[in-house]
C-alpha positions as CSV (number, residue, x, y, z in Angstrom):
1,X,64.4,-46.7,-48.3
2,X,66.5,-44.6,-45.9
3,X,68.9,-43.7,-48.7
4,X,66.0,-42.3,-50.2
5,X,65.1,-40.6,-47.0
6,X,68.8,-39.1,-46.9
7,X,68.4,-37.9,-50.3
8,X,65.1,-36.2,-49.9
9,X,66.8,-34.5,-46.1
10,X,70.0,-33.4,-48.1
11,X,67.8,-32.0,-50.9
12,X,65.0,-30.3,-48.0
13,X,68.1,-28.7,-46.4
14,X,69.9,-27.3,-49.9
15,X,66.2,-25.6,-50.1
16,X,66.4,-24.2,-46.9
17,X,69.9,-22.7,-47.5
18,X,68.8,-21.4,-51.0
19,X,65.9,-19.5,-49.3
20,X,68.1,-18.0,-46.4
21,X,70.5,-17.1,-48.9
22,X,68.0,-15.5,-51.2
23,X,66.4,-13.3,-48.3
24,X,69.6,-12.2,-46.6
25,X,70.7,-10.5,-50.3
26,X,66.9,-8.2,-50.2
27,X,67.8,-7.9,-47.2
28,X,71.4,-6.9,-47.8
29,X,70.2,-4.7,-50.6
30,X,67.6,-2.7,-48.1
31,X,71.0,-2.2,-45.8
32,X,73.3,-0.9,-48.4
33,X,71.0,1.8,-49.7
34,X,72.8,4.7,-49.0
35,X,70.9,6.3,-46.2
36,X,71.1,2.9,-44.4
37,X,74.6,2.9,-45.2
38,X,75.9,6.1,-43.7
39,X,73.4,5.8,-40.4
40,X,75.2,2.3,-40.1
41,X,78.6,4.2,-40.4
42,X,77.5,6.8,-38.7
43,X,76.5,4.2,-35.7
44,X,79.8,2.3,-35.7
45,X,82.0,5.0,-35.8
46,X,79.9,6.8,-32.6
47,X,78.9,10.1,-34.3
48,X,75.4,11.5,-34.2
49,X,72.6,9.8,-36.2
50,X,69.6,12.3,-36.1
51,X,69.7,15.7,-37.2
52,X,68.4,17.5,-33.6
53,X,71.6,16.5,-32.3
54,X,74.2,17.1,-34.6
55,X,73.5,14.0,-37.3
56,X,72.4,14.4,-41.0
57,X,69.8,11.9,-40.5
58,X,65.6,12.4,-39.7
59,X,63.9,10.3,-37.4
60,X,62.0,8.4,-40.5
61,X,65.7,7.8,-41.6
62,X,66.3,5.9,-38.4
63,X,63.1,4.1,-38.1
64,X,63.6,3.0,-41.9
65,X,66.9,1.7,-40.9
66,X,65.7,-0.2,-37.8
67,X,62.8,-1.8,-39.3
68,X,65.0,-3.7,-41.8
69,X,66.4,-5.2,-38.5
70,X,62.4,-5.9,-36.7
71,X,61.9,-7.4,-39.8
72,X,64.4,-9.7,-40.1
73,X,63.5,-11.0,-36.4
74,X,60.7,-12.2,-37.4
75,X,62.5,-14.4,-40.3
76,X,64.7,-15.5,-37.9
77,X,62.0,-16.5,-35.3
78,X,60.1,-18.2,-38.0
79,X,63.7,-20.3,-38.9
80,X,63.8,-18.7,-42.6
81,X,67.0,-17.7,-42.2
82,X,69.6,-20.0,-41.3
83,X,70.9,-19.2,-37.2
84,X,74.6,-19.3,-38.1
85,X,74.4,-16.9,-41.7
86,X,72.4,-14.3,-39.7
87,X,74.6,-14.4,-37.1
88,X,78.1,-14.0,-39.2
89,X,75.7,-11.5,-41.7
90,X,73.6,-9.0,-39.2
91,X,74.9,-9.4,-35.9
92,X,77.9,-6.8,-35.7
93,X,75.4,-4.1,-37.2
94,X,72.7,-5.2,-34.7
95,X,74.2,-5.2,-31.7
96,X,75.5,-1.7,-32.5
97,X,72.8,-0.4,-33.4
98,X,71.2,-1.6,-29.8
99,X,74.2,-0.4,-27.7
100,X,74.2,3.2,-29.4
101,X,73.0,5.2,-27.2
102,X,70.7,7.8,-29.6
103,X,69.4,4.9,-30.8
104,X,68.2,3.7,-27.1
105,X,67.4,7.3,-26.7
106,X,65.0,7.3,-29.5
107,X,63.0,3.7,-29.2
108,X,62.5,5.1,-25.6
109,X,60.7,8.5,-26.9
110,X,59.0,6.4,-29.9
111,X,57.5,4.2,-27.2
112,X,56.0,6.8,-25.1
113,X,53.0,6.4,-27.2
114,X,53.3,2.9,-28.4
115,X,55.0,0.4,-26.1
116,X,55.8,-2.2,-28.3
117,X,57.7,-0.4,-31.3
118,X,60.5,-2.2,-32.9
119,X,60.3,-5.1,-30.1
120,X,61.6,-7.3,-32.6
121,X,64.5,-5.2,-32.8
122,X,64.6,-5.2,-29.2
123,X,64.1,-9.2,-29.7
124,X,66.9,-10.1,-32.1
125,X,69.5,-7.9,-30.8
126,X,69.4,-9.9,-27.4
127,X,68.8,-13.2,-29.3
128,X,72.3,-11.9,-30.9
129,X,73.8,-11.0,-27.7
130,X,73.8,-14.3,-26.3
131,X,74.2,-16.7,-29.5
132,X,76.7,-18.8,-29.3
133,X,80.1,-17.2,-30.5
134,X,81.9,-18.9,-33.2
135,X,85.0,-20.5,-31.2
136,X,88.4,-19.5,-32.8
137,X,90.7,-22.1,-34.2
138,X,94.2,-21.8,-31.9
């Protein structure tokens, strides 16, 4: 009987992994679209994102591109996506995304009128933040 029970745990957790593994590549596929690729580029590299200061990108661009990551939170907070594949898949992008400061600039404007816009944004890239960093083999 706890064979059995083995069995059926190995075969739940295989399941799991399938499904994190099938949602990370949608979500993948939403991230490399080409607008979300550039702003992403655009972020990591430090240049301007929207077009009112200097970017190529509209404000819907941005919000487009940070809604993949709210939406994702609430995958993650829900455990259908495995903790250690979302970190080593999203968590570079995510944190800078929340340490740019246009982006920072922008949520704070967007919230004037509703205060809880992209919290899960807000959410995951402080979950990310403090996850446990992979330890390096010496």
């Amino acid at each position: 009987m706890t064979q059995q029970l083995e069995i059926m745990k190995g075969q739940i957790d295989d399941a799991k992994l399938t499904r994190s593994a099938d949602l990370m590549l949608r979500f993948d596929a939403l991230i490399d679209k080409p607008t979300n690729g550039r702003i992403r580029l655009a972020i990591e590299n430090g240049k301007p994102i929207l077009k009112k200061h200097g970017g190529k990108f509209s404000e819907d661009d941005l919000e487009d591109y940070l809604s993949i990551f709210d939406a994702l939170n609430d995958l993650y907070e829900k455990g259908m996506i495995n903790k250690d594949l979302f970190y080593n898949d999203y968590s570079y992008d995510i944190e800078k995304a929340y340490g740019n400061a246009e982006v920072q600039s922008h949520l704070k404007e967007i919230r004037k009128d509703e205060a809880d816009f992209f919290s899960g944004f807000d959410s995951i890239a402080k979950e990310m933040k403090t996850y446990p960093r992979p330890v390096a083999s010496p």
